[in-house]
PDB file of N, CA, C and O in Angstrom:
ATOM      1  N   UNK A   1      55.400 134.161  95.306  1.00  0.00           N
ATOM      2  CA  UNK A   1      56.612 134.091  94.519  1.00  0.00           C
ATOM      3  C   UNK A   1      57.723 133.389  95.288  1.00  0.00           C
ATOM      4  O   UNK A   1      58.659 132.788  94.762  1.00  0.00           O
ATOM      5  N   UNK A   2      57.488 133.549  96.734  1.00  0.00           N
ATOM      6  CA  UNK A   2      58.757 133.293  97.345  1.00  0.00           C
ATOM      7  C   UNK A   2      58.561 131.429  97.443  1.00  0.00           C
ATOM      8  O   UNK A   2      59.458 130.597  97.304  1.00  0.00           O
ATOM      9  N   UNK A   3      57.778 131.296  97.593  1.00  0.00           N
ATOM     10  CA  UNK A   3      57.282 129.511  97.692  1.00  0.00           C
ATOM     11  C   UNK A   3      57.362 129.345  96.637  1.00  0.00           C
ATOM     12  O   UNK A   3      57.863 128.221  96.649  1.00  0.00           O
ATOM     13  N   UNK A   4      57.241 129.631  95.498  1.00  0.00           N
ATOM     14  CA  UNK A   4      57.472 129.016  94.065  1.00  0.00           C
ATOM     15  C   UNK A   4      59.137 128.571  93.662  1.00  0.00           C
ATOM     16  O   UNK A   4      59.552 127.583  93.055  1.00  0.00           O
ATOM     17  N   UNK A   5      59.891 129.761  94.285  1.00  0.00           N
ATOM     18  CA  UNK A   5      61.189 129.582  94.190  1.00  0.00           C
ATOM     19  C   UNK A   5      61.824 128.893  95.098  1.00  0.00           C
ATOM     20  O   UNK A   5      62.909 128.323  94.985  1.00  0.00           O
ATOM     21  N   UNK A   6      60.875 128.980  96.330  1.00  0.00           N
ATOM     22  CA  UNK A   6      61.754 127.445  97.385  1.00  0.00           C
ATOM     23  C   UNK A   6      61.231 126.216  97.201  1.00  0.00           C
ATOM     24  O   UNK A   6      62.046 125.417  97.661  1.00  0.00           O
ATOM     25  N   UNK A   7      60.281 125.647  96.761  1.00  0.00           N
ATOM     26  CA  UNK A   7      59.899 124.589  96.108  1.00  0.00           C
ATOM     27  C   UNK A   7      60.461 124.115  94.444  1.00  0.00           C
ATOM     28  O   UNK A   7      60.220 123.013  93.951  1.00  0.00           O
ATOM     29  N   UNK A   8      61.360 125.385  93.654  1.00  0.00           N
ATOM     30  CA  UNK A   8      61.811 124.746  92.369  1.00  0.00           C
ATOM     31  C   UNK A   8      63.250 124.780  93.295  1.00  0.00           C
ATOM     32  O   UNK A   8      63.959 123.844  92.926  1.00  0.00           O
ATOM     33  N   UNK A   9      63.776 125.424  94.181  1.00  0.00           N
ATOM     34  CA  UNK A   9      65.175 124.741  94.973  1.00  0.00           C
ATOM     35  C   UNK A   9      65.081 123.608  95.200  1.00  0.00           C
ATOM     36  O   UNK A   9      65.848 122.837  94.622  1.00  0.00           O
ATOM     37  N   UNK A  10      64.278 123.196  95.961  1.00  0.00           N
ATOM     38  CA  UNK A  10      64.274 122.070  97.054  1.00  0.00           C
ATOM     39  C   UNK A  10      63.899 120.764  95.870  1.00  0.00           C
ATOM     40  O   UNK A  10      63.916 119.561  96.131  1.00  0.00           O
ATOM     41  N   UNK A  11      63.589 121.352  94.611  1.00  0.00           N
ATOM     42  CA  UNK A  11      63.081 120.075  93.471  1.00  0.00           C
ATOM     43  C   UNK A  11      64.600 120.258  92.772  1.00  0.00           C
ATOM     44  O   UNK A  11      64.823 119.243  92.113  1.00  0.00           O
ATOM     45  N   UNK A  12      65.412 120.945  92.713  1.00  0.00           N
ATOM     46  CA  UNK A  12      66.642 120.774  92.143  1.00  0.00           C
ATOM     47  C   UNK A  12      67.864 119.785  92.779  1.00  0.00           C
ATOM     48  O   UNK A  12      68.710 119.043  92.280  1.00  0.00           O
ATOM     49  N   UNK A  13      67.407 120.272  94.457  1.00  0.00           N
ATOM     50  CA  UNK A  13      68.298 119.789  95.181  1.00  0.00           C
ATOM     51  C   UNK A  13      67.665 118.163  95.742  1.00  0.00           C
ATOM     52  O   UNK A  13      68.468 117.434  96.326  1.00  0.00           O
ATOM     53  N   UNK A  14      66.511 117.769  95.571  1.00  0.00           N
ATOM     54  CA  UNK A  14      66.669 116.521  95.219  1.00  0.00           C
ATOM     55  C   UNK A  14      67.305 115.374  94.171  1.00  0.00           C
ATOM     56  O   UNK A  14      67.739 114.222  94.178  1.00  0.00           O
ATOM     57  N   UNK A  15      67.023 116.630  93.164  1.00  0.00           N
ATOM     58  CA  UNK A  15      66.831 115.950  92.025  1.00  0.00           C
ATOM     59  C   UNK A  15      68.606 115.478  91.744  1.00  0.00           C
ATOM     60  O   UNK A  15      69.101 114.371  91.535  1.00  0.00           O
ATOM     61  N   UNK A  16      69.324 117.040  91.864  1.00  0.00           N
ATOM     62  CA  UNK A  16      70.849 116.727  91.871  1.00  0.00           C
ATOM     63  C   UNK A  16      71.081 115.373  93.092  1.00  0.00           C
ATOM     64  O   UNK A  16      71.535 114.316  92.655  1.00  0.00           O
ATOM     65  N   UNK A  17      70.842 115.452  94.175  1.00  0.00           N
ATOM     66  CA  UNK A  17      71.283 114.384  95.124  1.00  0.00           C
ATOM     67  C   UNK A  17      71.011 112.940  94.184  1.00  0.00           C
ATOM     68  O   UNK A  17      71.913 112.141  93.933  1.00  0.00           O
ATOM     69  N   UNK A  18      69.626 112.789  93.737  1.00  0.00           N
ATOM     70  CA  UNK A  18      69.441 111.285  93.496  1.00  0.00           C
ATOM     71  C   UNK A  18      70.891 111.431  92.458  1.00  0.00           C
ATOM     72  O   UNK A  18      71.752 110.559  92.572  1.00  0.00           O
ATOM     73  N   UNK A  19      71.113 112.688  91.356  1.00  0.00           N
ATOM     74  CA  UNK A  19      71.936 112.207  90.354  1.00  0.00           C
ATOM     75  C   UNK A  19      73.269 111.885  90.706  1.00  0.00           C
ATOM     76  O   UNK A  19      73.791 111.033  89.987  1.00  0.00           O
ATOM     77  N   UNK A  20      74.128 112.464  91.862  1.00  0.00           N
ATOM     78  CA  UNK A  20      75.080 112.055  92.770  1.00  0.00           C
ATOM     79  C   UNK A  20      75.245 110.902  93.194  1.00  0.00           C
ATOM     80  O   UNK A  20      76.443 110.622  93.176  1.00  0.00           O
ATOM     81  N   UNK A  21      74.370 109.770  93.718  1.00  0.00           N
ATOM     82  CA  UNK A  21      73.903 108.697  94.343  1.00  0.00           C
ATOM     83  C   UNK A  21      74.581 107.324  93.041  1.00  0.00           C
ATOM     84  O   UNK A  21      75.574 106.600  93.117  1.00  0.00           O
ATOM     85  N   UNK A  22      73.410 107.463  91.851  1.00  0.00           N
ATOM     86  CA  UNK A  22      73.437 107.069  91.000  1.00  0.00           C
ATOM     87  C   UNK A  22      75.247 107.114  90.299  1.00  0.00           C
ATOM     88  O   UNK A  22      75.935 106.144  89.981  1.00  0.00           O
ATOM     89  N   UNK A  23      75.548 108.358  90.247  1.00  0.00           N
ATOM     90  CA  UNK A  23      77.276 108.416  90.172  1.00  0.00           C
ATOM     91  C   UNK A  23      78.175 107.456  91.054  1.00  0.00           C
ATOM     92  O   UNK A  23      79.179 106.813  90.748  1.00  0.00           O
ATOM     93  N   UNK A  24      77.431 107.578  92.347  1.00  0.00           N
ATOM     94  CA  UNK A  24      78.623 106.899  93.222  1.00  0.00           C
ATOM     95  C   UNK A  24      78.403 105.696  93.178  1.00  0.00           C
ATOM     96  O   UNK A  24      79.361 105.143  93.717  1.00  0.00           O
ATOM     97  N   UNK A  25      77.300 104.589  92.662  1.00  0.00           N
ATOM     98  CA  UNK A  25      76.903 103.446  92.797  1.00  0.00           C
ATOM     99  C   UNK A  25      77.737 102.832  91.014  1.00  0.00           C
ATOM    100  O   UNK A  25      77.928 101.640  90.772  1.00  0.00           O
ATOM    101  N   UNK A  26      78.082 103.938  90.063  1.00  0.00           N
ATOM    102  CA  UNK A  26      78.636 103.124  89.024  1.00  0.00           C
ATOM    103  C   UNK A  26      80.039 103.406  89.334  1.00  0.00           C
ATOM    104  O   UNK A  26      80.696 102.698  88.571  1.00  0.00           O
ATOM    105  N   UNK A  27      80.851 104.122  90.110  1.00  0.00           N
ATOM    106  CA  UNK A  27      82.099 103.952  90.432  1.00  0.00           C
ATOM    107  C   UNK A  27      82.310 102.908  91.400  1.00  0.00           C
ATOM    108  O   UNK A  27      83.445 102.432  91.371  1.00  0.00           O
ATOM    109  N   UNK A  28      81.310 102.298  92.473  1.00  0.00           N
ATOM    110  CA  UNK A  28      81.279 101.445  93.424  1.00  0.00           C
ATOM    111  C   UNK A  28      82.316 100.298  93.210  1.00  0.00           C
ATOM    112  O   UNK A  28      82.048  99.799  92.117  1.00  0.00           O
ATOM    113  N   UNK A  29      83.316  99.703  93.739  1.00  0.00           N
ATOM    114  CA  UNK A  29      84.056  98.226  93.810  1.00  0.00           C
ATOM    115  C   UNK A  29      83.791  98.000  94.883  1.00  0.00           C
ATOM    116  O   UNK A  29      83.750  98.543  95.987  1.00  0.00           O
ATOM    117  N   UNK A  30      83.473  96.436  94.073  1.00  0.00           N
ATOM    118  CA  UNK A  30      83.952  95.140  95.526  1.00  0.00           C
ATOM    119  C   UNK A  30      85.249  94.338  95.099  1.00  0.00           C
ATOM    120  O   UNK A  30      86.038  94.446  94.161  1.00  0.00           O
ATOM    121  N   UNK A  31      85.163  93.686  95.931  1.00  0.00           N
ATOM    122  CA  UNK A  31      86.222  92.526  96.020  1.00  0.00           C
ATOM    123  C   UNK A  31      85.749  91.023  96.025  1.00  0.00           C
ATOM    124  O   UNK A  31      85.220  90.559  97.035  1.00  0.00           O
ATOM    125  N   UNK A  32      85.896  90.450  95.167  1.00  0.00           N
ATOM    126  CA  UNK A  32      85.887  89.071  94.661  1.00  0.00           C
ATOM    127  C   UNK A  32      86.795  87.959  94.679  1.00  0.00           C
ATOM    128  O   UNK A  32      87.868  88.109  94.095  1.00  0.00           O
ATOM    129  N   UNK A  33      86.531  86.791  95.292  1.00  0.00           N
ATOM    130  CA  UNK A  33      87.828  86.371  95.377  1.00  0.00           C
ATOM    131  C   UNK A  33      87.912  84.806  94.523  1.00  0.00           C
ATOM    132  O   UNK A  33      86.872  84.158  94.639  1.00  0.00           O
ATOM    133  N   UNK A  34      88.972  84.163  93.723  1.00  0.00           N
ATOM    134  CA  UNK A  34      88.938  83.000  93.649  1.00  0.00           C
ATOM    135  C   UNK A  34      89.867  82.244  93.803  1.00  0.00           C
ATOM    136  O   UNK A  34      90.794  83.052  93.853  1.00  0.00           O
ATOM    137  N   UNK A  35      90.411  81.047  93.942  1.00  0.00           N
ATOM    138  CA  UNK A  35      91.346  80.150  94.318  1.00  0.00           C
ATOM    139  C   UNK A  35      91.525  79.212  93.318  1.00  0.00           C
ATOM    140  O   UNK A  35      90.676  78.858  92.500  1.00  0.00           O
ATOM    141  N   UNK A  36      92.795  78.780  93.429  1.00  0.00           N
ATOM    142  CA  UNK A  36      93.353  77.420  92.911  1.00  0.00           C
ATOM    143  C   UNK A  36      94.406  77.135  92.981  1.00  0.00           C
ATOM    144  O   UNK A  36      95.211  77.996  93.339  1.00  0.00           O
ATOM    145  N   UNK A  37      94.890  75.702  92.646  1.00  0.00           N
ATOM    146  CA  UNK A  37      96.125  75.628  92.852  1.00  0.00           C
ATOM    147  C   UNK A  37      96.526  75.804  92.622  1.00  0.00           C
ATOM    148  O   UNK A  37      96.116  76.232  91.544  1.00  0.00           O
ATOM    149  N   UNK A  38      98.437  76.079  92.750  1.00  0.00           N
ATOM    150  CA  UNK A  38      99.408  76.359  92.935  1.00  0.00           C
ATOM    151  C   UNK A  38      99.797  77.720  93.369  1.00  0.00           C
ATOM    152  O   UNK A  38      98.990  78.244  94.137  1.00  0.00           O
ATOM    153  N   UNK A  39     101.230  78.673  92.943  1.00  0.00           N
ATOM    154  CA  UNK A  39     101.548  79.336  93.980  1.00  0.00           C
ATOM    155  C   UNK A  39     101.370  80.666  93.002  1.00  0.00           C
ATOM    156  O   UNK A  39     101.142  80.726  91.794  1.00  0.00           O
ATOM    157  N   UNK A  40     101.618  82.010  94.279  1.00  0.00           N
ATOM    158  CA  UNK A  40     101.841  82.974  93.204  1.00  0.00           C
ATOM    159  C   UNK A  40     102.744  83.477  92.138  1.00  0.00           C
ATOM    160  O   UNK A  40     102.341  83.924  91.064  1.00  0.00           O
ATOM    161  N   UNK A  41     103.704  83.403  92.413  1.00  0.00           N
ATOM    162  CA  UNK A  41     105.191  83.345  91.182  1.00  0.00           C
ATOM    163  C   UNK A  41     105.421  84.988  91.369  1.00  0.00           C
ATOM    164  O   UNK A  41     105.028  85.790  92.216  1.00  0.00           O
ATOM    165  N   UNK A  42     106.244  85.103  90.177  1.00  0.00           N
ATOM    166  CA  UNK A  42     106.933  86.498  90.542  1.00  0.00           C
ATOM    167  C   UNK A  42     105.732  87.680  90.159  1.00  0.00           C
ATOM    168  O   UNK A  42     105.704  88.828  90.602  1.00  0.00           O
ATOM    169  N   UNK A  43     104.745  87.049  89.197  1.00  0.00           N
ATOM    170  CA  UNK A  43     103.967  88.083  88.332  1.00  0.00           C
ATOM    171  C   UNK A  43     102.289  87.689  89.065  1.00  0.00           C
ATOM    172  O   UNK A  43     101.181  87.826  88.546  1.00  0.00           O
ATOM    173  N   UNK A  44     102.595  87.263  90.183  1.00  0.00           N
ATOM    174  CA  UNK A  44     100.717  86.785  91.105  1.00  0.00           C
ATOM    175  C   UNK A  44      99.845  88.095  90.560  1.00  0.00           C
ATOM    176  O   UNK A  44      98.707  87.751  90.242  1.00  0.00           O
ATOM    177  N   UNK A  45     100.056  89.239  90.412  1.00  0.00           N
ATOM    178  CA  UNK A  45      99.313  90.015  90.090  1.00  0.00           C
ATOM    179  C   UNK A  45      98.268  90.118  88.791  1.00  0.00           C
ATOM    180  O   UNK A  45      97.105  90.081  88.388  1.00  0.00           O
ATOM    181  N   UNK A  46      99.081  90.210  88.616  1.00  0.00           N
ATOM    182  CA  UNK A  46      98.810  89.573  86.884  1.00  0.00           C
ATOM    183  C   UNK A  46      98.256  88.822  86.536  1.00  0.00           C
ATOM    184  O   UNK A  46      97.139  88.985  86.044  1.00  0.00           O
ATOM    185  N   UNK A  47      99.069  87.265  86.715  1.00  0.00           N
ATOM    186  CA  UNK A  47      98.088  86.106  86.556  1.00  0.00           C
ATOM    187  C   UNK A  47      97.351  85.961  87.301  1.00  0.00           C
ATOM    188  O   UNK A  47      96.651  84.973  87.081  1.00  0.00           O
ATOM    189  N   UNK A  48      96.977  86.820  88.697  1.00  0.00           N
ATOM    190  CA  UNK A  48      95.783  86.470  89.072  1.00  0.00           C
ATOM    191  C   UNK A  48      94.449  87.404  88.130  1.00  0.00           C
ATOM    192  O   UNK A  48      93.319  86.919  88.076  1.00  0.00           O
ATOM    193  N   UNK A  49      94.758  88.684  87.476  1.00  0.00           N
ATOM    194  CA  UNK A  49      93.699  89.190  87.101  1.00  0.00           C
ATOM    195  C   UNK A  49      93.899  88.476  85.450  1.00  0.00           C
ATOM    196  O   UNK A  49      92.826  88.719  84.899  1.00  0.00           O
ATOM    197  N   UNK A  50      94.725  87.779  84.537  1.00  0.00           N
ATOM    198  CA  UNK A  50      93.826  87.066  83.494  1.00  0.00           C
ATOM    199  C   UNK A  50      93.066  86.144  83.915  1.00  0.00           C
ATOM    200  O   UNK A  50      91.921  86.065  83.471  1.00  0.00           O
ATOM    201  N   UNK A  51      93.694  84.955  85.171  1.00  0.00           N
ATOM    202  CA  UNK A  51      92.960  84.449  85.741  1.00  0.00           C
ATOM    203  C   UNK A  51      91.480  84.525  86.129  1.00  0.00           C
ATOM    204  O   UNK A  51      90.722  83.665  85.680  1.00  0.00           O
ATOM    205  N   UNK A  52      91.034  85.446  86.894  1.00  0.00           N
ATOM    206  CA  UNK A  52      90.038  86.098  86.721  1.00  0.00           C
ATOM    207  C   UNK A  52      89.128  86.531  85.513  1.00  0.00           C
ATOM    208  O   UNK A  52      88.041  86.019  85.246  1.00  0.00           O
ATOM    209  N   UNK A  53      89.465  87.094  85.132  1.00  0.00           N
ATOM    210  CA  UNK A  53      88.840  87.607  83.607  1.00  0.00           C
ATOM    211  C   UNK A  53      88.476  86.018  82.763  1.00  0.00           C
ATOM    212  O   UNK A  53      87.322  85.678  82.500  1.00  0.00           O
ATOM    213  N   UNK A  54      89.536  85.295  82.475  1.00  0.00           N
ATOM    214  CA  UNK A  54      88.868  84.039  81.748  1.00  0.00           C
ATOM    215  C   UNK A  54      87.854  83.110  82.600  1.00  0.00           C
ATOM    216  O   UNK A  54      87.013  82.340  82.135  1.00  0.00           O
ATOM    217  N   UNK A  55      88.095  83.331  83.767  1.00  0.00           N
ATOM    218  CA  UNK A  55      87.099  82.139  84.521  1.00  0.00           C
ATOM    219  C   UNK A  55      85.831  83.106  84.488  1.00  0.00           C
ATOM    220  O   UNK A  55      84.747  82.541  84.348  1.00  0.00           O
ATOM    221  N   UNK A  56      85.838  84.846  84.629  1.00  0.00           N
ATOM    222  CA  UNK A  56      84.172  85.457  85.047  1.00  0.00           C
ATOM    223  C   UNK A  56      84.172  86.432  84.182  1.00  0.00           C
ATOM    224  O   UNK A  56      84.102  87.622  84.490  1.00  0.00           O
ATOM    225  N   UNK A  57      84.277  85.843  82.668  1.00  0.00           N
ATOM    226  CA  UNK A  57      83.860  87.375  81.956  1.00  0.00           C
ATOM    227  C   UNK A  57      84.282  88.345  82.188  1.00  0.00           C
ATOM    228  O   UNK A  57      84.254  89.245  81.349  1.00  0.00           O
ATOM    229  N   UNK A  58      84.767  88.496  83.282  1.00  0.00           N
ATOM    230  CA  UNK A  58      84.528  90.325  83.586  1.00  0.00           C
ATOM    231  C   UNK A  58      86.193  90.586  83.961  1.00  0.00           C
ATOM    232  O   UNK A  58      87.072  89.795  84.304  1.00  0.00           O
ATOM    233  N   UNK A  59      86.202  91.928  83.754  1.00  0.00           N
ATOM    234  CA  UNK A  59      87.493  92.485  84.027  1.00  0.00           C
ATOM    235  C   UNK A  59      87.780  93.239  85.193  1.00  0.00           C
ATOM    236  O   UNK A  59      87.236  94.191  85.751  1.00  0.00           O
ATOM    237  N   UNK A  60      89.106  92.330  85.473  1.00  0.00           N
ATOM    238  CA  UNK A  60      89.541  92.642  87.055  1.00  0.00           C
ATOM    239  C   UNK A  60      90.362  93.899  86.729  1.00  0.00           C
ATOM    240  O   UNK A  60      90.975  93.979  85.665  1.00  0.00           O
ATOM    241  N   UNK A  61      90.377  95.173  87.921  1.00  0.00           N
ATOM    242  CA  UNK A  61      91.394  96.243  87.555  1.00  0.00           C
ATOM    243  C   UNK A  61      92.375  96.491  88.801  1.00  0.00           C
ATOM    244  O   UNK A  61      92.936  97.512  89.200  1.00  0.00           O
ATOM    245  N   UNK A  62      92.368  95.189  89.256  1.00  0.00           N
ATOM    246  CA  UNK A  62      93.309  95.331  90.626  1.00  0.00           C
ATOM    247  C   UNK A  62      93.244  93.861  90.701  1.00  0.00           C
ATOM    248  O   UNK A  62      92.287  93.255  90.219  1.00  0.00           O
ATOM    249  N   UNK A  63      94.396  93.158  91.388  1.00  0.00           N
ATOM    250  CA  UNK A  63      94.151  91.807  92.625  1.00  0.00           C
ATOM    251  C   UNK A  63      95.515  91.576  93.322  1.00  0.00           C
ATOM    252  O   UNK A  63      96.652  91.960  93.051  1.00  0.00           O
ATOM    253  N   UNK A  64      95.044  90.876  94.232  1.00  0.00           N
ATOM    254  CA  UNK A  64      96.192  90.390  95.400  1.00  0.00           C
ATOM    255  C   UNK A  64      96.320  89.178  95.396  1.00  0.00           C
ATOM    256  O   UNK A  64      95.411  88.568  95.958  1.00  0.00           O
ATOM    257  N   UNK A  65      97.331  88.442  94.855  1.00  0.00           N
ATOM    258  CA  UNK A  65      97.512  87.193  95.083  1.00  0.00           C
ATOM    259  C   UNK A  65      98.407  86.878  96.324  1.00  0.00           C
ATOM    260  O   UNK A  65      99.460  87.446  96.615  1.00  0.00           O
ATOM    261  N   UNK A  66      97.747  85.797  97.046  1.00  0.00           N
ATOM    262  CA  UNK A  66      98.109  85.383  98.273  1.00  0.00           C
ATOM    263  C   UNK A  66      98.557  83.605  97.857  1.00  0.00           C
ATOM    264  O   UNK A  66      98.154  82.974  96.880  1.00  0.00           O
ATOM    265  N   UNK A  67      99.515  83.112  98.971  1.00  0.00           N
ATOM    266  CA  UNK A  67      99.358  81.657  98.449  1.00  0.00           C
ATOM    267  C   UNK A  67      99.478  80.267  99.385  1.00  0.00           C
ATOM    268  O   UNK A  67      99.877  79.118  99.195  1.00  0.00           O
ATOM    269  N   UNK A  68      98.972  80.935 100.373  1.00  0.00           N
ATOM    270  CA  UNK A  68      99.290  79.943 101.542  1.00  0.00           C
ATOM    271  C   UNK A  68      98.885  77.916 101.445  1.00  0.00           C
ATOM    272  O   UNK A  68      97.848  77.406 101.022  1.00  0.00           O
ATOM    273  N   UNK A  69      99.484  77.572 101.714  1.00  0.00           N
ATOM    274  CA  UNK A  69      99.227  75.782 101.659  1.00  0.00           C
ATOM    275  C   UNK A  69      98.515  75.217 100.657  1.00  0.00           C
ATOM    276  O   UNK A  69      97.442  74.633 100.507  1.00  0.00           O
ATOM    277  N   UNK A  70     100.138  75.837  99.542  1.00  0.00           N
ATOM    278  CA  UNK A  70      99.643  75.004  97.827  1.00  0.00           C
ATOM    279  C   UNK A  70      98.267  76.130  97.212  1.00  0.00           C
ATOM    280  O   UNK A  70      98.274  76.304  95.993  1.00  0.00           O
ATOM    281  N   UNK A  71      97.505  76.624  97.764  1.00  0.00           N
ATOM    282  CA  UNK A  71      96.947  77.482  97.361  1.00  0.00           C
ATOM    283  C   UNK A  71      96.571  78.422  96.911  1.00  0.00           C
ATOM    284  O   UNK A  71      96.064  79.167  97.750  1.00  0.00           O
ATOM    285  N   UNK A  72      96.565  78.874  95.686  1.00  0.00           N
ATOM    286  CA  UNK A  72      96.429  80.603  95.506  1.00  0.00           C
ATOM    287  C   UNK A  72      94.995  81.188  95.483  1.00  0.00           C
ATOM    288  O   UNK A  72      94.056  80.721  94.839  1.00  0.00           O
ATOM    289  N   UNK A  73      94.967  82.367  96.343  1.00  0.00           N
ATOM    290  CA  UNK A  73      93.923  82.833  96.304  1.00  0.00           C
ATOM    291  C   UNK A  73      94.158  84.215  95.425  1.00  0.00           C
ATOM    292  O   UNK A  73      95.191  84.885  95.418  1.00  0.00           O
ATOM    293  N   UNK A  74      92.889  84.485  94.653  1.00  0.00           N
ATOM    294  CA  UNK A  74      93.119  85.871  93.936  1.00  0.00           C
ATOM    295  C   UNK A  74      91.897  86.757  94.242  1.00  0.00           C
ATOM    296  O   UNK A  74      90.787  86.563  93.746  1.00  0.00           O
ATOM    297  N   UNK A  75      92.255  87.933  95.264  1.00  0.00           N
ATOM    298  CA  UNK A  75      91.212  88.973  95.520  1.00  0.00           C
ATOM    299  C   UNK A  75      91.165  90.237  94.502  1.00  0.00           C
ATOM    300  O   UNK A  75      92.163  90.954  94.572  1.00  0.00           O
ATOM    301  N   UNK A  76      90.506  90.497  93.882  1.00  0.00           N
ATOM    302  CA  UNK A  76      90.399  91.001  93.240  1.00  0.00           C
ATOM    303  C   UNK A  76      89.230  92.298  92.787  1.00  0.00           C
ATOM    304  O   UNK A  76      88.019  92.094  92.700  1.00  0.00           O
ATOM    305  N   UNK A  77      89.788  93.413  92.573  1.00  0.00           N
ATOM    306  CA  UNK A  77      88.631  94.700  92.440  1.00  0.00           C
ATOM    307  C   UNK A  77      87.916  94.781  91.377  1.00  0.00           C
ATOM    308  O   UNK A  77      88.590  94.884  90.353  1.00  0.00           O
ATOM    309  N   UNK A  78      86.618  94.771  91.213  1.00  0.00           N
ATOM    310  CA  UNK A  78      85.688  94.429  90.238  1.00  0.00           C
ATOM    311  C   UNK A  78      84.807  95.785  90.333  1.00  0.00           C
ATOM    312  O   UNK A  78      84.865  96.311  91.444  1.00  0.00           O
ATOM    313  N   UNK A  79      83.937  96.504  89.299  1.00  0.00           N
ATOM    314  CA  UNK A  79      82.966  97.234  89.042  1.00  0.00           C
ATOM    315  C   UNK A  79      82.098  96.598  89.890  1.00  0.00           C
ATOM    316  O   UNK A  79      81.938  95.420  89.572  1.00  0.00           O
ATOM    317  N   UNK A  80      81.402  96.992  90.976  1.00  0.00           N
ATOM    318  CA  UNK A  80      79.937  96.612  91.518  1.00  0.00           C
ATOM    319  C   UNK A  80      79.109  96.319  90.343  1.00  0.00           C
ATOM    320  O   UNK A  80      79.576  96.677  89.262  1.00  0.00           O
ATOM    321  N   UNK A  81      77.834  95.667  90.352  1.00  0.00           N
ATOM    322  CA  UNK A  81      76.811  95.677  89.534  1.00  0.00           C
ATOM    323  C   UNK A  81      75.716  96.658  90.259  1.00  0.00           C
ATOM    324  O   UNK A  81      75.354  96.771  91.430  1.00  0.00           O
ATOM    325  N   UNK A  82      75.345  97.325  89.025  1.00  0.00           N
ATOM    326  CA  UNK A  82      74.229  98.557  90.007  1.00  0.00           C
ATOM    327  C   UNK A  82      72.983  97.658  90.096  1.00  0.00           C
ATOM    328  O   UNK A  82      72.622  96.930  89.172  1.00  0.00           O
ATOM    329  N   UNK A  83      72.498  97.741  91.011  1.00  0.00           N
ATOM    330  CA  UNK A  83      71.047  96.781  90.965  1.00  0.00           C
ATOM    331  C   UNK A  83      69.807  97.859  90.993  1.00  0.00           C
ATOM    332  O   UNK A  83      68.643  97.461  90.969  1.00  0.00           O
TER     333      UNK A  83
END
């Protein structure tokens, strides 16, 4: 009896871990970045995430526009893809 019940533990407590794992991999962000010209302006935030969104489909929920030499770069927080 007593091995029956530490073997349906030890099958729960795998089983919860993989489902934890799987949780933390669809909350996962990276950071993506793209460039172009000109500068950031008062609203870089912003136009860097429509920016984003029209050039990659996908929706940015954060970015940092930077703009050094004529350049803007837009880093930006994206959903990981779960693979």
């Amino acid at each position: 009896m007593k091995s029956a019940i530490y073997a349906l533990l030890c099958f729960i407590f795998i089983v919860s871990s993989h489902v934890q794992e799987v949780e933390a991999n669809l909350r996962k962000t990276c950071v993506h970045r793209l460039n172009s010209g000109g500068s950031c302006g008062k609203s870089g935030q912003h136009d860097c995430e429509a920016f984003y969104t029209n050039k990659t489909n996908q929706k940015a929920f954060y970015c940092n526009c930077t703009s050094p030499f004529r350049t803007r770069y837009c880093d930006c927080a994206i959903k990981c893809k779960v693979r």
